[in-house]
C-alpha positions as CSV (number, residue, x, y, z in Angstrom):
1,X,74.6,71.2,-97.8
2,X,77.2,69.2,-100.2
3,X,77.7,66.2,-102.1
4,X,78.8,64.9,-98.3
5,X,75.5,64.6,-97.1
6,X,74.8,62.5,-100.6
7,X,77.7,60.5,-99.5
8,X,76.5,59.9,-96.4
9,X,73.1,59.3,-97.2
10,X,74.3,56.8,-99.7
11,X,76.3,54.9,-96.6
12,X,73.6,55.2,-94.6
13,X,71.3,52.8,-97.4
14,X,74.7,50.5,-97.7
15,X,74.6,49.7,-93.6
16,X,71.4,50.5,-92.3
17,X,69.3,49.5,-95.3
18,X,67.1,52.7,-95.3
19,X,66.7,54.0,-99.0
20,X,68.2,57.3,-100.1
21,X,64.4,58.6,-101.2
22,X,63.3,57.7,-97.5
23,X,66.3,60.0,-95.8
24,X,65.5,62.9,-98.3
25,X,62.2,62.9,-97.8
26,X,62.2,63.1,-93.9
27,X,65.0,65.7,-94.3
28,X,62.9,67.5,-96.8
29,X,60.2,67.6,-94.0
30,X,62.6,68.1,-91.4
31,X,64.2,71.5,-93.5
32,X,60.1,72.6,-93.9
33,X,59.9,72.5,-89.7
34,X,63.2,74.0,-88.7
35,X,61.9,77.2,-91.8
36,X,58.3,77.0,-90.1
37,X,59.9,77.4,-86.5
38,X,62.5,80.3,-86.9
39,X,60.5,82.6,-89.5
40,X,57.2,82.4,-88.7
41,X,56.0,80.8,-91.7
42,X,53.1,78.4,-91.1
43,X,51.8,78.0,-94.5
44,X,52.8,77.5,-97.9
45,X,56.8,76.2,-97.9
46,X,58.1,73.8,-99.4
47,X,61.7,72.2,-99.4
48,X,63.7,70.7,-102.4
49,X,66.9,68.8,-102.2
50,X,69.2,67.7,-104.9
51,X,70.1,64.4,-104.4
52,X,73.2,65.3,-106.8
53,X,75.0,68.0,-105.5
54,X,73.4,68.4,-102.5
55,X,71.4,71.3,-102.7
56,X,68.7,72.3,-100.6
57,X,66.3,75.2,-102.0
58,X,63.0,76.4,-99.9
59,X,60.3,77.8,-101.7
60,X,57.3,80.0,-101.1
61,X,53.8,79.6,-102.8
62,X,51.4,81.8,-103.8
63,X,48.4,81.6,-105.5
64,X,47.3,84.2,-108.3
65,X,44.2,85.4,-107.8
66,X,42.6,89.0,-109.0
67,X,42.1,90.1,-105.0
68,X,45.1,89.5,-102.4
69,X,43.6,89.2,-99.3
70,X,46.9,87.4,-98.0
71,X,49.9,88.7,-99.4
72,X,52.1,85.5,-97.6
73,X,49.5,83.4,-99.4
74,X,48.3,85.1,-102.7
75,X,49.9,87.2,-105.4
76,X,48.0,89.3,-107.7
77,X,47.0,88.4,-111.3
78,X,49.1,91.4,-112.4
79,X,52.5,91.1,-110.8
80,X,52.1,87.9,-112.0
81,X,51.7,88.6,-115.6
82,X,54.4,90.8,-115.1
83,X,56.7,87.8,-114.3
84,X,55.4,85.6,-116.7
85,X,52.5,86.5,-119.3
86,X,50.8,83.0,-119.2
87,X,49.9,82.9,-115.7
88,X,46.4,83.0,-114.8
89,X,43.9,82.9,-112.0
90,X,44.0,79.8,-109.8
91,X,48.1,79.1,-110.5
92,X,50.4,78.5,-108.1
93,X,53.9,80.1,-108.4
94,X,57.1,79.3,-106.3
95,X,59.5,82.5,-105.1
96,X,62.9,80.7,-103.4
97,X,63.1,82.1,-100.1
98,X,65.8,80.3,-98.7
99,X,67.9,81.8,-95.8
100,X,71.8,82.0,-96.2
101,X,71.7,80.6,-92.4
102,X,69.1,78.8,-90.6
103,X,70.9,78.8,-87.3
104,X,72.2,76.6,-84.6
105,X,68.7,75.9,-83.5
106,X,67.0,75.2,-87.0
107,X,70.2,72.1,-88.2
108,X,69.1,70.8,-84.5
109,X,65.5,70.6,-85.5
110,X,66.7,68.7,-88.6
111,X,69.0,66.7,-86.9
112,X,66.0,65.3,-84.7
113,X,63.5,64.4,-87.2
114,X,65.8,63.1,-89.3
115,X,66.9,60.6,-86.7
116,X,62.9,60.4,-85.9
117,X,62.2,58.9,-89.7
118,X,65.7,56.6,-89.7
119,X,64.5,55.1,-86.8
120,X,61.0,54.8,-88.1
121,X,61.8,53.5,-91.5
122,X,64.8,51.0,-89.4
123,X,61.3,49.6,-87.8
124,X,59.5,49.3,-90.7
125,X,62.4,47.5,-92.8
126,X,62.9,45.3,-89.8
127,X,59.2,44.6,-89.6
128,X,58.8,43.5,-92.8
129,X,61.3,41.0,-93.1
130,X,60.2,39.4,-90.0
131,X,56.9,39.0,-90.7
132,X,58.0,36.8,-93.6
133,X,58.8,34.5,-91.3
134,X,55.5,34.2,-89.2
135,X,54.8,30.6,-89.1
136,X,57.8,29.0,-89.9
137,X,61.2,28.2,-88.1
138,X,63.9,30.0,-87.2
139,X,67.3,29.3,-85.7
140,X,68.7,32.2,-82.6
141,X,71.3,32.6,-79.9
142,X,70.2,32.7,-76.1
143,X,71.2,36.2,-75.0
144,X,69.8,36.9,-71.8
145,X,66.7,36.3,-69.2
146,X,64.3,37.4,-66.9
147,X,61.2,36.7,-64.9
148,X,59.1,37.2,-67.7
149,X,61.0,36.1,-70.8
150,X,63.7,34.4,-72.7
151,X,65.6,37.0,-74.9
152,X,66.5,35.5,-78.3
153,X,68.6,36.6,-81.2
154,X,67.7,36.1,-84.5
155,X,69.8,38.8,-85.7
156,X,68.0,42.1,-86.9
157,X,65.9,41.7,-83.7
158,X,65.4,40.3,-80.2
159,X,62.6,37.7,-79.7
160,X,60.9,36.8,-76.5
161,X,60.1,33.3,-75.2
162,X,57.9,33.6,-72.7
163,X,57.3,31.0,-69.7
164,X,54.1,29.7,-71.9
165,X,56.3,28.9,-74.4
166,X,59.0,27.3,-73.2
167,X,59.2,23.2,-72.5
168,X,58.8,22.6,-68.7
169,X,62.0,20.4,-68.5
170,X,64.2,22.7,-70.8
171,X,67.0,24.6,-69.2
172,X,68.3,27.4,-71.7
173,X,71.6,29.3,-71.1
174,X,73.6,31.9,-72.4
175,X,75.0,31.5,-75.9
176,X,73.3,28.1,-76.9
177,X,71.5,27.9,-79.9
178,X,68.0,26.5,-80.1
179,X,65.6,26.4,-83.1
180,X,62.3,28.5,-82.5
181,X,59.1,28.9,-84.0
182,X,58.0,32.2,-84.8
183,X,54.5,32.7,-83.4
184,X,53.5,36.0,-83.6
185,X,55.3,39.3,-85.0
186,X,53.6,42.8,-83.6
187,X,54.6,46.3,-85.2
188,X,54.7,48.1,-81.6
189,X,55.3,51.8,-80.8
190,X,58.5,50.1,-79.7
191,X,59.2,48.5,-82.7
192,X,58.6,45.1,-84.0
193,X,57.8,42.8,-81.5
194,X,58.8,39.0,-82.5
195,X,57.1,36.1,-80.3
196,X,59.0,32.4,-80.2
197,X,57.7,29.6,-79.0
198,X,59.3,25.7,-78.1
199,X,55.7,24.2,-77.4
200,X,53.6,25.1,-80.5
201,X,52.5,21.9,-82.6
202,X,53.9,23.4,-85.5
203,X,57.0,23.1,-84.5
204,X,57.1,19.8,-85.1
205,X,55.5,20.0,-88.0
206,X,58.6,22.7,-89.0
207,X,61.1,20.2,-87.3
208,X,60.0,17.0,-89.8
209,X,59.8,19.6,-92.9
210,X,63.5,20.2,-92.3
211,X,64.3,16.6,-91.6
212,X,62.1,14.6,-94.3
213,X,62.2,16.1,-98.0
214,X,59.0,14.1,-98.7
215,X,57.3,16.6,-96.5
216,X,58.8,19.4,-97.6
217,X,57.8,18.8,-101.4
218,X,54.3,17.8,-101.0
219,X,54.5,13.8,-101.3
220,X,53.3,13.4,-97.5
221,X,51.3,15.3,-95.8
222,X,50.9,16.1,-92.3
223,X,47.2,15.7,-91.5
224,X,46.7,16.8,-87.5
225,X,49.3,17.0,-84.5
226,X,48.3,16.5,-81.1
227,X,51.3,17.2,-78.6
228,X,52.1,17.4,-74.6
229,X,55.6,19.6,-75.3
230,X,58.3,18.2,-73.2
231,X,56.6,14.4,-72.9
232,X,55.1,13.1,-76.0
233,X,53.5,13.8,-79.1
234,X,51.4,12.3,-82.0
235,X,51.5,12.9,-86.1
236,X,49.1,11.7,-88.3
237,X,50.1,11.7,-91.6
238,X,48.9,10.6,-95.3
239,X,51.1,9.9,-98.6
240,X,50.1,11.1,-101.9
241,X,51.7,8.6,-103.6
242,X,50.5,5.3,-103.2
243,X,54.0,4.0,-103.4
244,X,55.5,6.0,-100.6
245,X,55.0,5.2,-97.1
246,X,54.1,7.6,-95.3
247,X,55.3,6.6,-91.4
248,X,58.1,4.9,-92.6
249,X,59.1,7.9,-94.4
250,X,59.3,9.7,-91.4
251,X,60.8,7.7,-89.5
252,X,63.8,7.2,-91.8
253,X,66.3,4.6,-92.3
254,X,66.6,3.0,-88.6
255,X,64.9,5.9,-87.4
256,X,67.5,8.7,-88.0
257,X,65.2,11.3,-89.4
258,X,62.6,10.9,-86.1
259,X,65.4,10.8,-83.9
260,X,67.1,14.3,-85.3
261,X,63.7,15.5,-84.0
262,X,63.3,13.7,-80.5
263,X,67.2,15.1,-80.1
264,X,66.0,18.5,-81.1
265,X,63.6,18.1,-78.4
266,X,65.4,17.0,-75.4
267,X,64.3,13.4,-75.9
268,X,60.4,14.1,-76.6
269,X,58.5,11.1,-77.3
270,X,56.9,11.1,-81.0
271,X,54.1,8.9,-82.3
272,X,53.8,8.5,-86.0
273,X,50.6,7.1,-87.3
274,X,48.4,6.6,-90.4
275,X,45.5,8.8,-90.9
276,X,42.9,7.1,-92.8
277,X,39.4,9.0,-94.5
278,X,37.6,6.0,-92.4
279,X,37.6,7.5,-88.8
280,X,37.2,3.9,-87.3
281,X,40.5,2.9,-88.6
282,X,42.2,6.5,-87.7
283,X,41.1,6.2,-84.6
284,X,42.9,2.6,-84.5
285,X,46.0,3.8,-85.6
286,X,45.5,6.8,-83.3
287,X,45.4,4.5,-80.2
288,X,48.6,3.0,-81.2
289,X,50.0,0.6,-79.6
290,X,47.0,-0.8,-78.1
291,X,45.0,-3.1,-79.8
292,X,41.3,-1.9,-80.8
293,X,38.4,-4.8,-80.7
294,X,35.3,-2.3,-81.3
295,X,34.8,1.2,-82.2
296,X,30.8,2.6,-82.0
297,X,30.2,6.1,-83.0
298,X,28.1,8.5,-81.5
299,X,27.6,10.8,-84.6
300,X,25.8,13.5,-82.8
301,X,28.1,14.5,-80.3
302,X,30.9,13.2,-82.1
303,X,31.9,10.9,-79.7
304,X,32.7,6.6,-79.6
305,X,33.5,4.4,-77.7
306,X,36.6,1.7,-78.0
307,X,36.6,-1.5,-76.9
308,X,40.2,-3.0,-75.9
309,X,41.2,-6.4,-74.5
310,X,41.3,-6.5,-70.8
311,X,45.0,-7.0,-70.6
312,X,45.5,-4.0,-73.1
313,X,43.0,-1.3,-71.0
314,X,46.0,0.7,-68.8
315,X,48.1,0.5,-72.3
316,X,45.2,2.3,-74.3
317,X,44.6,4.5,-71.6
318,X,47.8,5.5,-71.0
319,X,50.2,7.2,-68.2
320,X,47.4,9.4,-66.7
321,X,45.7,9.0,-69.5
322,X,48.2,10.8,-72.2
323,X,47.3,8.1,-74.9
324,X,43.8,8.8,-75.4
325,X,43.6,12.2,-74.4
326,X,46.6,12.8,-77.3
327,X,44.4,10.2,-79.3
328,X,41.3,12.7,-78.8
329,X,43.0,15.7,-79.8
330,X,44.2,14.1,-82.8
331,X,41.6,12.8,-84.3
332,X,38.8,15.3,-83.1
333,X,36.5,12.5,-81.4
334,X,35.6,12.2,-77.7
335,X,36.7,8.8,-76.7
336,X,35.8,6.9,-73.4
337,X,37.4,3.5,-73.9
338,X,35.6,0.2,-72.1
339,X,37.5,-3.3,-71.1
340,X,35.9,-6.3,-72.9
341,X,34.5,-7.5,-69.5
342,X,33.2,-4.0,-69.0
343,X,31.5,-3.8,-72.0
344,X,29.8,-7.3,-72.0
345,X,28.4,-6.3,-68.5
346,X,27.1,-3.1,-69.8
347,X,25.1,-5.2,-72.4
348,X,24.0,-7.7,-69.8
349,X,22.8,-4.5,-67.9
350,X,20.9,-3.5,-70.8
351,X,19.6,-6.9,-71.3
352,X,18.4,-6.9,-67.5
353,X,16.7,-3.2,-68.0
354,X,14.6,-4.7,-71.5
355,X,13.4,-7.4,-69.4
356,X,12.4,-5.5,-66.6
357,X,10.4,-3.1,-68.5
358,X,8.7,-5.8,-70.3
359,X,7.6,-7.7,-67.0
360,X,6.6,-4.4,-65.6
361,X,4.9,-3.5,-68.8
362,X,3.1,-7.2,-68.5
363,X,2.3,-6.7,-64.6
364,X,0.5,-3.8,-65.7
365,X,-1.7,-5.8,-68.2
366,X,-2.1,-8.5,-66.0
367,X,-3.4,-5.4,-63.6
368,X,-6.0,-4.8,-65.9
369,X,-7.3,-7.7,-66.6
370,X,-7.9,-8.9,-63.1
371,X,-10.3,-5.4,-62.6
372,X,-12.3,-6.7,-65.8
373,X,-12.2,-10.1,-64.2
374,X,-13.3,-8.9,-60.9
375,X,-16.0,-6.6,-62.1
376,X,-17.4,-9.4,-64.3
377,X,-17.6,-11.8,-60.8
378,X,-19.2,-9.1,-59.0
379,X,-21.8,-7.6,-60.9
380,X,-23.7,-4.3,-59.9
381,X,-25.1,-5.4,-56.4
382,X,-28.5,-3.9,-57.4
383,X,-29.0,-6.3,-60.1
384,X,-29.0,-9.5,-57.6
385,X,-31.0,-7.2,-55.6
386,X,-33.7,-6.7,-58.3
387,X,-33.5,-10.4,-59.6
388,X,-33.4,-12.0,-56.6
389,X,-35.0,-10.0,-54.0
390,X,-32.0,-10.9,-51.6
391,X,-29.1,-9.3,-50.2
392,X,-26.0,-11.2,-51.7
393,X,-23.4,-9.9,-49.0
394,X,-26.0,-12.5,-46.7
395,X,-25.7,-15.2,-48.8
396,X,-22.9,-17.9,-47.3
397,X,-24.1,-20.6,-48.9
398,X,-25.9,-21.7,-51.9
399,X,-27.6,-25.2,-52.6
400,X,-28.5,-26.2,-55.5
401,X,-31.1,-29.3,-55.7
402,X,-32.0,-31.8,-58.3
403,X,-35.3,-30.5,-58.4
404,X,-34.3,-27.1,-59.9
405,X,-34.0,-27.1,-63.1
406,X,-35.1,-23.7,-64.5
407,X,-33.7,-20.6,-65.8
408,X,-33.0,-19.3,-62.1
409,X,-31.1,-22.5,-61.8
410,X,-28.9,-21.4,-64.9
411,X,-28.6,-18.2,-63.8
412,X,-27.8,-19.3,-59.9
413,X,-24.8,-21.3,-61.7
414,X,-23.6,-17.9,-63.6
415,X,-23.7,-16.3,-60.6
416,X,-21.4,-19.3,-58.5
417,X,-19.3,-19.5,-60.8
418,X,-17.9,-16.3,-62.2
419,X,-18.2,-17.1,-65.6
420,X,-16.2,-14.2,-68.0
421,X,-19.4,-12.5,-69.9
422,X,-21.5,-10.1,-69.3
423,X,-24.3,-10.6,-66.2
424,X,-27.4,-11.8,-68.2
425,X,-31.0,-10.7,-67.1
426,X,-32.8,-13.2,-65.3
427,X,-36.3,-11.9,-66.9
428,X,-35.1,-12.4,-70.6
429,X,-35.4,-15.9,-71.1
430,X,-33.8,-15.4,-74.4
431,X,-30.3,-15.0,-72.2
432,X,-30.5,-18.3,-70.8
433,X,-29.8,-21.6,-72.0
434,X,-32.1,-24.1,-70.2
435,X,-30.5,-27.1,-68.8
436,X,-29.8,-29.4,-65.9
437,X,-27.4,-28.7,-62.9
438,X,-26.7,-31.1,-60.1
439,X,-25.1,-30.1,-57.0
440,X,-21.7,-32.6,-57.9
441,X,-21.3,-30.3,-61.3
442,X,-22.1,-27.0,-59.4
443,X,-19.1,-28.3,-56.7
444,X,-16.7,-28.7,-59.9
445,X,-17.3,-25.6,-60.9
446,X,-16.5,-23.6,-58.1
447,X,-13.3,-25.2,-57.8
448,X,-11.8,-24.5,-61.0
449,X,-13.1,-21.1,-60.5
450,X,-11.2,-20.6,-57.5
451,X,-8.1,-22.1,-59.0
452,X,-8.3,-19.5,-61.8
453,X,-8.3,-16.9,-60.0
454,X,-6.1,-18.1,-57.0
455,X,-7.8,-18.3,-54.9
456,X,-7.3,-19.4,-51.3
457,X,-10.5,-19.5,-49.6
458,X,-12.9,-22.7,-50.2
459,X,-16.6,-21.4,-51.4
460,X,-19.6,-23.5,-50.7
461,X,-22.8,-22.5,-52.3
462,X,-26.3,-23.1,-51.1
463,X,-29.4,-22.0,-52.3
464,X,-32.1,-22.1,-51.2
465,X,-34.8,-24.5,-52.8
466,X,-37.8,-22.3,-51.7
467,X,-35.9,-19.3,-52.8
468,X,-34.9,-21.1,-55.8
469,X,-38.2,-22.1,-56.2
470,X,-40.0,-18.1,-56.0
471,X,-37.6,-16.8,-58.5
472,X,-38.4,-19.5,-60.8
473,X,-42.4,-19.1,-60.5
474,X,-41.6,-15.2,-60.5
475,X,-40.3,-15.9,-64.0
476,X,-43.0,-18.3,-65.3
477,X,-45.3,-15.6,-64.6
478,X,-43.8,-12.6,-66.5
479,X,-43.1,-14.6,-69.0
480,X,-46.4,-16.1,-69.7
């Protein structure tokens, strides 16, 4: 070796950008290999090169020790004093063992592993610098494609646009120079790996950085995007400074800065809104240009619903529904959006369903109270049976005459006309008020009874007089 190969190597760090220490290093290990291979050495070599003159010296170890056992690995403590009077047990001491000629076959194995760690540390110095630009913009030249992917040159490397990642109505060709955003950057067994992409929504947010300094210092801020790539897309932004405008800022002075980016874009449609901490108003601007009446969150599920003028429904919806679904993604809500004339029949509907289920709540009171009502008419059949001492299915009739005027007469009257308590006993004359009935009053009776309970059927009561007349002697006598 000779200062050439220093020269070289110092060429070699000028073009390629691969330090000198990285070449010496793999040729140091490259030397260690060819030595290994030709002379049967597996252990203990190493290599030293003089990055000066260009030197290369390889060197055995051994290991003092006061028993060889391995006389390629170990050297005895006495020929080692005999060298050098400090050594001791446990140091390691390099003999130069290099060869005046390692062969054709040994510069071949150098030669290879040499070219093994250049193109190694080529991939790594490539690597690094790409992955610098992960997230951010970058300009290339088409080169060439096929089925798969898009070859881009972005200098050092060759970057792939896949079919994902291209813009549906895009046509690239050979030579023309697009602006890219660098996705993803892999460190393959290939090499680095650099992925583009056209429809990533930071891309835009690249695209206004470039074209709006206000952005690119920190003044205004962009909050969310929400983008179809190729047809339209939505920016929500927010100013720091109070005096700034934010959408106005990016839109520029008769829209120059936003139309840099639509032209950028092939003529994609851009949406600039406000974003606001209140979500009802971001949600507003969001659903630009249609004009919000009513926004009702559903916290939950984090959902609302909007309310837009009838005129203004196909507007908020948009062109199979791009407006709201855009509006959606941007602001994080689900939205379903109602007309005003669909919404005011909705709370008619609801209206309709309250009422219902009070009426049916009211039937089934009303239910009730006619199987008290009925149960007080028609008391336990035995108890006419014991007071009595009739059958009151055979009853038709019932006549009531002047002459009676009794308990059992009181009690007959209960019985006509339905009254709402409790059935009294007839031998209790404690339960009975004693008073005068006449057949006209007994009539009345049994005719507001049966409009009470609406009733169709007429009911004519007669009693009786003898009958009337047992029950009330009956009575006299238990009671006496």
């Amino acid at each position: 070796m000779s200062k050439e190969l220093v020269a070289a190597l110092e060429t070699l760090e000028k073009e390629k950008g691969i330090s000198k220490e990285v070449v010496i290093e793999a040729l140091e290990a490259a030397l260690v290999s060819a030595y290994k291979r030709n002379y049967g050495t597996a252990q203990n070599v190493e290599v030293e090169f003089d990055d000066d003159n260009g030197e290369i010296k390889v060197y055995q170890v051994r290991e003092v020790s006061e028993e060889v056992y391995d006389s390629q690995l170990e050297i005895s403590l006495t020929d080692a004093l005999e060298i050098n009077k400090a050594y001791e047990v446990g140091d390691k001491i390099r003999f130069e063992v290099t060869p005046k000629n390692f062969g054709r076959i040994a510069a071949q194995t150098a030669k290879q592993v040499i070219m093994q760690r250049m193109r190694e540390a080529e991939r790594s110095i490539v690597y690094n610098e790409y992955i610098e630009y992960a997230d951010d913009l970058m300009t290339g030249t088409v080169e060439r494609q096929d089925n798969r992917f898009i070859y881009i040159n972005l200098g050092k490397v060759e970057a792939v646009l896949s079919k994902r990642d291209q813009i549906e109505n895009e046509r690239y060709h050979t030579h023309d120079r697009i602006k890219v955003y660098v996705s993803n950057v892999e460190n393959s067994t290939k090499g680095p790996q650099v992925f583009v992409s056209r429809t990533h929504p930071n891309l835009i947010k690249r695209l206004f950085e470039q074209e709006v300094p206000e952005i690119f210092d920190g003044t205004v801020e962009v909050v969310s995007i929400a983008r179809e790539a190729g047809d339209r897309s939505k920016i929500a932004v927010m100013s720091r400074d109070e005096n700034v405008d934010p959408v106005g800022t990016c839109v520029g002075p008769k829209g120059t800065r936003v139309q840099a980016i639509v032209n950028e874009l092939n003529g994609e449609n851009m949406d600039i809104v406000e974003w606001d901490e209140d979500p009802a108003i971001f949600i507003k601007n969001a659903l630009n240009p249609a004009q919000v009446l009513e926004v009702m969150f559903d916290k939950e599920n984090k959902s609302c619903v909007i309310v837009v003028p009838d005129y203004q429904l196909s507007l908020a919806i948009g062109k199979r529904g791009q407006n709201v679904r855009l509006a959606a993604k941007l602001t994080g809500f689900k939205i379903d959006i109602k007309s005003e004339s669909d919404m005011s029949n909705l709370e008619e509907e609801a209206e309709d369903l309250t009422n219902d289920s009070f009426f049916e709540a009211l039937n089934d009171g009303e239910e009730v109270a006619e199987q008290e009502v009925d149960s007080l008419e028609n008391p336990d059949q035995s108890f006419f049976d014991a007071a009595a001492g009739v059958d009151v299915e055979d009853i038709d009739e019932i006549q009531v005459s002047d002459a009676a005027n009794n308990n059992s007469d009181i009690y007959a009257e209960e019985v006509a006309t339905g009254m709402d308590q409790q059935p009294l006993d007839p031998l209790n004359d404690g339960d009975f008020e004693k008073g005068e009935l006449n057949p006209e009053d007994m009539e009345d009776m049994i005719q507001s009874a049966e409009k009470r309970d609406g009733m169709d059927e007429e009911i004519d009561a007669e009693i009786d007089i003898d009958e009337i007349e047992e029950i009330s002697e009956e009575t006299d006598e238990e009671n006496s």
